[in-house]
DSSP file (Angstrom, degrees, kcal/mol; ACC not computed):
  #  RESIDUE AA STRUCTURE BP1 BP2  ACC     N-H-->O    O-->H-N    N-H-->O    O-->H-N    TCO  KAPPA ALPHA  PHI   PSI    X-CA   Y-CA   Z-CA
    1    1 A X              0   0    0      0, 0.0     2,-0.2     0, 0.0     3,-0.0   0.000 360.0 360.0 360.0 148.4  172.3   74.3  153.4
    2    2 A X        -     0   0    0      1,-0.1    15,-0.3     2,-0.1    16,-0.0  -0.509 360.0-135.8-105.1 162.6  170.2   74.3  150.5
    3    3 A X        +     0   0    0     -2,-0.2    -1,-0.1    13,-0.2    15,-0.1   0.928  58.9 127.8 -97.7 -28.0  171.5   75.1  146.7
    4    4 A X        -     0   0    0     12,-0.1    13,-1.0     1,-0.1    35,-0.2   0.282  51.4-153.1 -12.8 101.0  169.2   77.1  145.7
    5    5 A X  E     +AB  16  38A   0     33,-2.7    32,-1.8    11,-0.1    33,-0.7  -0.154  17.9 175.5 -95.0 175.8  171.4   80.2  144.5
    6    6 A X  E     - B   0  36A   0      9,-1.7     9,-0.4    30,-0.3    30,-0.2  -0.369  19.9-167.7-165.2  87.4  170.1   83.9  144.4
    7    7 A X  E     - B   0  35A   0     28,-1.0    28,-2.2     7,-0.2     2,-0.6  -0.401  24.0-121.0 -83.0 155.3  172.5   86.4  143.4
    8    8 A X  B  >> -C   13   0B   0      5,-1.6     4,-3.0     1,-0.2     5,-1.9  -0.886   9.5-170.0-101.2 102.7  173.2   90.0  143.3
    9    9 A X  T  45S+     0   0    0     -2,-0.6    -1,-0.2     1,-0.2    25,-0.1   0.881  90.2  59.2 -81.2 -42.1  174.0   91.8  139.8
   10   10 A X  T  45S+     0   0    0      1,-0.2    -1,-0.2     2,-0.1    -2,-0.0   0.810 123.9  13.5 -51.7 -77.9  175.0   95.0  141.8
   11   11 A X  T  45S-     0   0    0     -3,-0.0    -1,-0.2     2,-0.0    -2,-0.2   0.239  93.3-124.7 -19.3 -33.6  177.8   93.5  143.8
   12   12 A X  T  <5 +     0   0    0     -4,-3.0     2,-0.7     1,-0.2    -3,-0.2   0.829  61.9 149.8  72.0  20.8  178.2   90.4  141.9
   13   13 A X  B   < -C    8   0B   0     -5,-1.9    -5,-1.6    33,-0.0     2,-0.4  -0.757  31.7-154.6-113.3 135.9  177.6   88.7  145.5
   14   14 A X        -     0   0    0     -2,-0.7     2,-0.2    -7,-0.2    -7,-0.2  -0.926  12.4-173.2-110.3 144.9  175.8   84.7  145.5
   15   15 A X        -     0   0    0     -2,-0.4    -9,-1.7    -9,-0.4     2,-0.3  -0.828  19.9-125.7-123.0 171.6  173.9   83.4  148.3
   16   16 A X  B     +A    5   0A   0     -2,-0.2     2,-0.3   -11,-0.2   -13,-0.2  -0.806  36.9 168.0-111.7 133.5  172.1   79.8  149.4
   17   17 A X        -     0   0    0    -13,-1.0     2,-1.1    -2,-0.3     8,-0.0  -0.896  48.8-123.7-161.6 157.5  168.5   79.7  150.5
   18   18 A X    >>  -     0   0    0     -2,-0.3     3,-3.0     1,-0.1     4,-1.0  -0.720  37.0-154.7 -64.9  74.0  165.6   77.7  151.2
   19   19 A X  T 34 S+     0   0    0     -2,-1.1    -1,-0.1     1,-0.3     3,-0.1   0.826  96.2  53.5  -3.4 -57.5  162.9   79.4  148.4
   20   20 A X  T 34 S+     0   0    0      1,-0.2    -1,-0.3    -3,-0.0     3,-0.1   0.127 110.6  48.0-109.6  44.2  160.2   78.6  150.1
   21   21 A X  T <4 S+     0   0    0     -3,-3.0     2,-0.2     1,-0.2    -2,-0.2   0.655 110.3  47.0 -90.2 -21.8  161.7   80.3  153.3
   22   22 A X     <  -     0   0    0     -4,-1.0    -1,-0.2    -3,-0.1     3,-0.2  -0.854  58.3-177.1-120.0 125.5  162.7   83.3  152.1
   23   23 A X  S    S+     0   0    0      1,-0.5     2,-0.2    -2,-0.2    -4,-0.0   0.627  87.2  12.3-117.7  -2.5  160.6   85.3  149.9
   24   24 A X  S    S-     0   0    0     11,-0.0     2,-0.7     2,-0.0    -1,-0.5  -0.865  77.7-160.4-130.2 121.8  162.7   88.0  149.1
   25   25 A X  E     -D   34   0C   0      9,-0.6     9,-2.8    -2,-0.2     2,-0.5  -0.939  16.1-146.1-110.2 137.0  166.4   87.2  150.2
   26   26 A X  E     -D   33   0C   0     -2,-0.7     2,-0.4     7,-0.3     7,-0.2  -0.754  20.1-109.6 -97.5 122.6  168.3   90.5  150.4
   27   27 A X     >  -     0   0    0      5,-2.3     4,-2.5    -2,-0.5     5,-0.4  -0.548  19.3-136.1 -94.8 156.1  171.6   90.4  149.6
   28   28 A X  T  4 S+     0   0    0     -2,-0.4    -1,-0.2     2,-0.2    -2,-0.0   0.420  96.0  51.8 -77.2 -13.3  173.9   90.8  152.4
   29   29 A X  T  4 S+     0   0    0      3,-0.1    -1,-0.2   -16,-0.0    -2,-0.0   0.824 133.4  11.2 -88.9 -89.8  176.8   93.4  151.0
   30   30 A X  T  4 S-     0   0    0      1,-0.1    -2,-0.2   -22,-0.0     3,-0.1   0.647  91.3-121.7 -80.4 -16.5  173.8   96.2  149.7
   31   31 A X     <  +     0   0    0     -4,-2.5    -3,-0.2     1,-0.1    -1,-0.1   0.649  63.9 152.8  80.9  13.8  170.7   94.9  151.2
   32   32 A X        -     0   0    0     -5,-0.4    -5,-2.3    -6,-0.1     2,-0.5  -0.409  58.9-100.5 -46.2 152.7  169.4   94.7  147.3
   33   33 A X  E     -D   26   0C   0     -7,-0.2    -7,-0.3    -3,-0.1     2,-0.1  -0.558  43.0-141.4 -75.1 125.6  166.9   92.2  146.5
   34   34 A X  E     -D   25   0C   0     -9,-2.8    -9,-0.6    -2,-0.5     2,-0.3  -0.574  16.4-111.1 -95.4 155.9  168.9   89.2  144.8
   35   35 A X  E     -B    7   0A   0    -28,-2.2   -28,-1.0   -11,-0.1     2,-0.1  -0.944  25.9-115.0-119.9 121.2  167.4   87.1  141.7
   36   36 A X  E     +B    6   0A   0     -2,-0.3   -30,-0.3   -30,-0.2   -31,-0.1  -0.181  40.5 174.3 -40.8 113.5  166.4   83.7  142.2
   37   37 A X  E  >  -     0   0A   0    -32,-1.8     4,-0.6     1,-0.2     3,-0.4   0.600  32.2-140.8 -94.1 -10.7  169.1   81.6  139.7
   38   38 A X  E  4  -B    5   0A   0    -33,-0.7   -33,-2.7     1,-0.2    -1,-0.2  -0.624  24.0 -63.4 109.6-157.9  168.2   78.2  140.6
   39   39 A X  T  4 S+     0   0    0     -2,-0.4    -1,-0.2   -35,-0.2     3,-0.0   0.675 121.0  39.3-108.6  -3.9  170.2   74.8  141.2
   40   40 A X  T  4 S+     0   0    0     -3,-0.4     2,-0.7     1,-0.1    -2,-0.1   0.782  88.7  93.5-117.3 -45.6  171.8   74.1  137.8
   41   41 A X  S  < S-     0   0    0     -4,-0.6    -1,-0.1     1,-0.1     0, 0.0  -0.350  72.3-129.7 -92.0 121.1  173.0   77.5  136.5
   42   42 A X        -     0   0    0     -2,-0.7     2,-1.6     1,-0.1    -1,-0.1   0.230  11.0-124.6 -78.5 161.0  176.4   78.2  137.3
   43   43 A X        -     0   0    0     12,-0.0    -1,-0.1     1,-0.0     3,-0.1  -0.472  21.3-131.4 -93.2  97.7  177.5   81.3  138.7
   44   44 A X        -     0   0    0     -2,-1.6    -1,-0.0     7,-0.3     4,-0.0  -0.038  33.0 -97.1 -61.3 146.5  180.4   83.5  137.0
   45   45 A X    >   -     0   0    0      1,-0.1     3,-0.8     2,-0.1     6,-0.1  -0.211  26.2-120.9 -69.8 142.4  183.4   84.8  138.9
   46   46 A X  T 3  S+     0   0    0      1,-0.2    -1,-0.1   -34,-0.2     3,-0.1   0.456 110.1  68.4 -58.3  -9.3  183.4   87.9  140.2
   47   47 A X  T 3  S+     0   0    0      1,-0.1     2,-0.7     2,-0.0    -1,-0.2   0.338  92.4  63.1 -70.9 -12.4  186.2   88.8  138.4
   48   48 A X    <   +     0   0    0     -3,-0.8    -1,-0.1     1,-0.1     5,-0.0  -0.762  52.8 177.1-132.3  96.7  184.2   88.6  134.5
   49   49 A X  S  > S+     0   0    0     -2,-0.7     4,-0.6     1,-0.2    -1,-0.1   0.404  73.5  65.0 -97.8   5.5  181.7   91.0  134.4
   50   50 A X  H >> S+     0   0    0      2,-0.2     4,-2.4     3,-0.1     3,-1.2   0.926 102.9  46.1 -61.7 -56.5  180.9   90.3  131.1
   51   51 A X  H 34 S+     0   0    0      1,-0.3    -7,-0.3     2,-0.2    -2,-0.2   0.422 109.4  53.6 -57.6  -1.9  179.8   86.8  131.9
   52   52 A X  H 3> S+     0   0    0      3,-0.1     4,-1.7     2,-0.1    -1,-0.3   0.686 109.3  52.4-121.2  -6.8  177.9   88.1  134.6
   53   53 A X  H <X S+     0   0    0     -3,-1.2     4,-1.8    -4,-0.6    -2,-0.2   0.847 109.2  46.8  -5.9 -84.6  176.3   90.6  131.8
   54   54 A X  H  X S+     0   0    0     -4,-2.4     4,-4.3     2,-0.3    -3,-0.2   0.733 107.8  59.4 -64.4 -28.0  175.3   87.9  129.5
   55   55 A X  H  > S+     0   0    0     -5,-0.5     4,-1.0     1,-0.2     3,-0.3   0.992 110.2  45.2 -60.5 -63.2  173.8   86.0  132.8
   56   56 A X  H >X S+     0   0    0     -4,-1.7     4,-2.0     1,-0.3     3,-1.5   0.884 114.1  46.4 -59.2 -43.9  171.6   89.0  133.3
   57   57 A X  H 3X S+     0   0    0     -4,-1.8     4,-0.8     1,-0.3    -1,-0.3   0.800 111.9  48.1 -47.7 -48.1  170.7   89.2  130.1
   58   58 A X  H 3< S+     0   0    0     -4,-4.3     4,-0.5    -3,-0.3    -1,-0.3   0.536 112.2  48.9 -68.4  -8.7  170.0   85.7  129.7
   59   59 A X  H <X S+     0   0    0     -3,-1.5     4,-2.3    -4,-1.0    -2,-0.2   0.745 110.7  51.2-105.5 -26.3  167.9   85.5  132.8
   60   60 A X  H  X S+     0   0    0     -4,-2.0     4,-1.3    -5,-0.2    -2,-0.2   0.648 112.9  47.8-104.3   2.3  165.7   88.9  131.7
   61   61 A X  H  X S+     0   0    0     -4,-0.8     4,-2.1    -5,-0.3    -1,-0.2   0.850 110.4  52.4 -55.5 -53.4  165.0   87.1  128.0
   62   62 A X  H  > S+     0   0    0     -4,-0.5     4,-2.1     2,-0.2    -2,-0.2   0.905 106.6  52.7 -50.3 -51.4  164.0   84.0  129.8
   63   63 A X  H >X S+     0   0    0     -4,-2.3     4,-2.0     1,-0.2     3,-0.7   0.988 107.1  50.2 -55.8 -63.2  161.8   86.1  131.7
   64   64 A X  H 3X S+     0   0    0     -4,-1.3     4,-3.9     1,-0.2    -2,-0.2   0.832 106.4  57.9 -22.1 -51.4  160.0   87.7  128.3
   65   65 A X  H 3X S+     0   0    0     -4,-2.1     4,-0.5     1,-0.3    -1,-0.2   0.934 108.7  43.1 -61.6 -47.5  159.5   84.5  127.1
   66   66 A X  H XX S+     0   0    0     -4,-2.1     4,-1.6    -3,-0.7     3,-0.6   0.729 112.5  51.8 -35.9 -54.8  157.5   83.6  130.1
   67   67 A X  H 3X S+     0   0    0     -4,-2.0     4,-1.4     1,-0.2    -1,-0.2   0.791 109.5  46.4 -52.1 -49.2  155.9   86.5  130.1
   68   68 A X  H 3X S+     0   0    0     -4,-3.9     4,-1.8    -5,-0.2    -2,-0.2   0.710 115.2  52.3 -56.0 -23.5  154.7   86.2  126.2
   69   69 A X  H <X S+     0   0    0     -3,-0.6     4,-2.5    -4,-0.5     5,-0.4   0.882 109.2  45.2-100.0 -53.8  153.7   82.5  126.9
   70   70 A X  H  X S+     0   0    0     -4,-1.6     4,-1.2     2,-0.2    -1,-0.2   0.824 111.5  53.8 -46.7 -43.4  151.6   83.3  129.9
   71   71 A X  H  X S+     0   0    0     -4,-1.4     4,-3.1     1,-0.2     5,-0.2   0.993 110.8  48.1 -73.5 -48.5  150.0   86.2  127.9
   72   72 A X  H  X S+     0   0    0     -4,-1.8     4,-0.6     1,-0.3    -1,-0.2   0.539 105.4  54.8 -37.6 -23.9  149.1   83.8  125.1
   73   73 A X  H >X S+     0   0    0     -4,-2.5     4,-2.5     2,-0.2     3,-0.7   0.836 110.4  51.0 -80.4 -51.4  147.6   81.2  127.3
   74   74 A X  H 3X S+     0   0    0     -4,-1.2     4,-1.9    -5,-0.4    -2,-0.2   0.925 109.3  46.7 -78.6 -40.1  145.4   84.0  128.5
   75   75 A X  H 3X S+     0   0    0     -4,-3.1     4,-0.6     2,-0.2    -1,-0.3   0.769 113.2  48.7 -52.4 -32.8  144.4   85.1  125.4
   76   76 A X  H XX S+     0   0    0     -3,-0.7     4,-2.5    -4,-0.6     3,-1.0   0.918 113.8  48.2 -33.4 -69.1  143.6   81.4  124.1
   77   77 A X  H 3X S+     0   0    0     -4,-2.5     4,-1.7     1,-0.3     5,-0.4   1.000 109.8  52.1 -68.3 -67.0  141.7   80.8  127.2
   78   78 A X  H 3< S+     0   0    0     -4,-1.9     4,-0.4    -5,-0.4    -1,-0.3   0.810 114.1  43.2 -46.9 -20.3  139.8   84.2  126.7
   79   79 A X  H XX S+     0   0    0     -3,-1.0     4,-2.4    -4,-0.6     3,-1.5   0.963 109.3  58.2 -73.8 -54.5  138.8   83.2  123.1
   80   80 A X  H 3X S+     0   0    0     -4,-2.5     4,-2.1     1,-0.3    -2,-0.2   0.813 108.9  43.5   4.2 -82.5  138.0   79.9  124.3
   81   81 A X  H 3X S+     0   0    0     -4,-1.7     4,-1.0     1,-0.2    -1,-0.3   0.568 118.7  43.0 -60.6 -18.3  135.2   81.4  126.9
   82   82 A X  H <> S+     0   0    0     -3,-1.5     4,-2.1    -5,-0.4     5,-0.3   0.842 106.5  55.6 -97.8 -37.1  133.7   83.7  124.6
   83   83 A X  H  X S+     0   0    0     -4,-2.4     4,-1.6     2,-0.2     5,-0.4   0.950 116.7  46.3 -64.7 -53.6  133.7   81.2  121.5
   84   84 A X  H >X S+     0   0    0     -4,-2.1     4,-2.6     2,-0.2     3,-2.2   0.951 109.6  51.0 -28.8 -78.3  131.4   78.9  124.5
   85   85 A X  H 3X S+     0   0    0     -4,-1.0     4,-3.0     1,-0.3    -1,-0.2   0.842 114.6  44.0 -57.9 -49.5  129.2   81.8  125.6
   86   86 A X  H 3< S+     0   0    0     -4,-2.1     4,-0.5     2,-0.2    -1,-0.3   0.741 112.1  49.5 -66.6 -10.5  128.3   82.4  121.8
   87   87 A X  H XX S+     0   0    0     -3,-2.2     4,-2.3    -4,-1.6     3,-0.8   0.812 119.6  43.6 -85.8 -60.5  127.8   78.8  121.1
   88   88 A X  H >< S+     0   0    0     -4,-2.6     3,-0.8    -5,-0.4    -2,-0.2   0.850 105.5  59.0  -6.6 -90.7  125.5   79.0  124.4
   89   89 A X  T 3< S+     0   0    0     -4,-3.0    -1,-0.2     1,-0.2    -2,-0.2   0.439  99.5  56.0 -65.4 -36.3  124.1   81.9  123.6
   90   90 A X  T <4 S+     0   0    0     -3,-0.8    -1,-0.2    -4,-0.5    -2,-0.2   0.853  94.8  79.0 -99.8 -48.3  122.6   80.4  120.3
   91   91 A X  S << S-     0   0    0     -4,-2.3     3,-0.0    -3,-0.8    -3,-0.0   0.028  96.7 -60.7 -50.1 165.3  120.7   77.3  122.0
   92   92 A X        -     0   0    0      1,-0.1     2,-0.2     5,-0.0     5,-0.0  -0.225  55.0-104.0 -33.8 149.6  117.4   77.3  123.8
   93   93 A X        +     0   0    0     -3,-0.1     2,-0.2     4,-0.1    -1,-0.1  -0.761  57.8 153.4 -87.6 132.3  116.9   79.4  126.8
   94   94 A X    >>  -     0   0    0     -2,-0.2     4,-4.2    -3,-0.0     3,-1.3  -0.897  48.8-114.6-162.2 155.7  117.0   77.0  129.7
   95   95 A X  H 3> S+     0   0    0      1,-0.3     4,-0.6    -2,-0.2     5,-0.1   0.558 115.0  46.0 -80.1  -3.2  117.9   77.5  133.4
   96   96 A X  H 3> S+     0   0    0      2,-0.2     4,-1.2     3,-0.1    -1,-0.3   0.610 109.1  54.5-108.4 -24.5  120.8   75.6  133.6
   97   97 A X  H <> S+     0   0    0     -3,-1.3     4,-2.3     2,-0.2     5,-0.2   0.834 109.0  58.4 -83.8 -44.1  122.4   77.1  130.1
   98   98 A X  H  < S+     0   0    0     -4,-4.2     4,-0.5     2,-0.1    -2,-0.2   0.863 106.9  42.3 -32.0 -38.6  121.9   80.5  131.9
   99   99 A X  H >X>S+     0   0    0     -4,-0.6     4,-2.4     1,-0.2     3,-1.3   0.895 112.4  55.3 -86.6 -38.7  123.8   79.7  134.6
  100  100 A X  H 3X5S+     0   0    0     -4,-1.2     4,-2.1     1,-0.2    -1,-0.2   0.877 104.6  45.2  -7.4 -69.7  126.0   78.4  132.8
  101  101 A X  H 3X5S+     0   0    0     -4,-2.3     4,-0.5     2,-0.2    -1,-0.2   0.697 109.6  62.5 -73.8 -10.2  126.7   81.2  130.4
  102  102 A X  H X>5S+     0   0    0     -3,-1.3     4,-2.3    -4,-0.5     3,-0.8   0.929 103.4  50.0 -88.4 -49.2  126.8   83.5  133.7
  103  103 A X  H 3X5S+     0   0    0     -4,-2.4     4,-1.6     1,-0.3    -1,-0.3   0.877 108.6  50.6 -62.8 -33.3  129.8   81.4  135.0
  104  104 A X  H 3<<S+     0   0    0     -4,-2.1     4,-0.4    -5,-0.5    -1,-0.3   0.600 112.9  46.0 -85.0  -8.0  131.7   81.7  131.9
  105  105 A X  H <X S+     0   0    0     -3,-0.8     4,-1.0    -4,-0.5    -2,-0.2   0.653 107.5  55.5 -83.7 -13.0  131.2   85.4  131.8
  106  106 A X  H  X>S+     0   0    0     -4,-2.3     4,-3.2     2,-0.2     5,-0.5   0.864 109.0  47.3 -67.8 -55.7  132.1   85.5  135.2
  107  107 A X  H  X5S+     0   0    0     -4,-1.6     4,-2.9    -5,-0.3     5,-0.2   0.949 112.2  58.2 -50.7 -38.3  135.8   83.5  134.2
  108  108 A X  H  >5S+     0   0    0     -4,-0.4     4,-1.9     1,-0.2    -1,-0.2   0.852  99.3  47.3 -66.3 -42.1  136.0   86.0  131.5
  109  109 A X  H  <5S+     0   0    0     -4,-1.0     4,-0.5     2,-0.3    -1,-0.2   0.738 113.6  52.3 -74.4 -28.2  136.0   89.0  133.3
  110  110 A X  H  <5S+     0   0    0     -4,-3.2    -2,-0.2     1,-0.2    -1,-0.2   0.814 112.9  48.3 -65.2 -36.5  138.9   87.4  135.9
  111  111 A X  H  <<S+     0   0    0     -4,-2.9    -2,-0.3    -5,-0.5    -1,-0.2   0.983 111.6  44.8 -83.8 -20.8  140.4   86.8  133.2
  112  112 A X     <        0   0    0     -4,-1.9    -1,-0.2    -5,-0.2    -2,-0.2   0.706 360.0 360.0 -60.0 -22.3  139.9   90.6  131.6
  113  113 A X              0   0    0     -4,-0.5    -1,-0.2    -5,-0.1    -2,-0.1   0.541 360.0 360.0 -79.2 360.0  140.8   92.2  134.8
């Protein structure tokens, strides 16, 4: 059986799964969708629902950060591609700095969407 844990805040109930077998594992008491915890971080007794409190807490911070870091990279990257396109933009017209500039407005716009 694999350690992967995935636990239930509702219930307080931990299960084992394969990750990449399962892509939601539904826990087995309420049929909720359980959150991935990982192999390392240990899982507090049902009996201390404080600790199991602070878990959530700590796991939807963790998330934020992720979330903030990710946005920042994508904002980087979007300065990045525009700073190009004007630097681009500034040279001679030639067919190969057109296409160019068309593919880095093209990135821009995945990344805008």
């Amino acid at each position: 059986m694999s350690s992967h844990k995935f636990i239930c805040f509702e219930c307080k109930y931990a299960v084992k799964r394969d990750p990449r077998e399962a892509s939601k594992v539904l826990c087995p008491t309420c049929g909720a969708v359980c959150t991935y915890l990982g192999v390392k971080i240990p899982i507090p007794p049902k009996s201390k629902p404080k600790l199991w409190n602070e878990l959530q807490k700590q796991l939807i911070e963790e998330k934020n950060v992720l979330v903030e870091q990710k946005y920042a990279r994508s904002v980087a990257r979007r300065h990045e591609l525009e700073k190009e396109i004007k630097k681009l933009e500034c040279l001679e017209e030639n067919k190969g700095r057109l296409s160019l500039i068309k593919q880095l407005r093209s990135k821009l716009e995945r990344i805008n969407a």
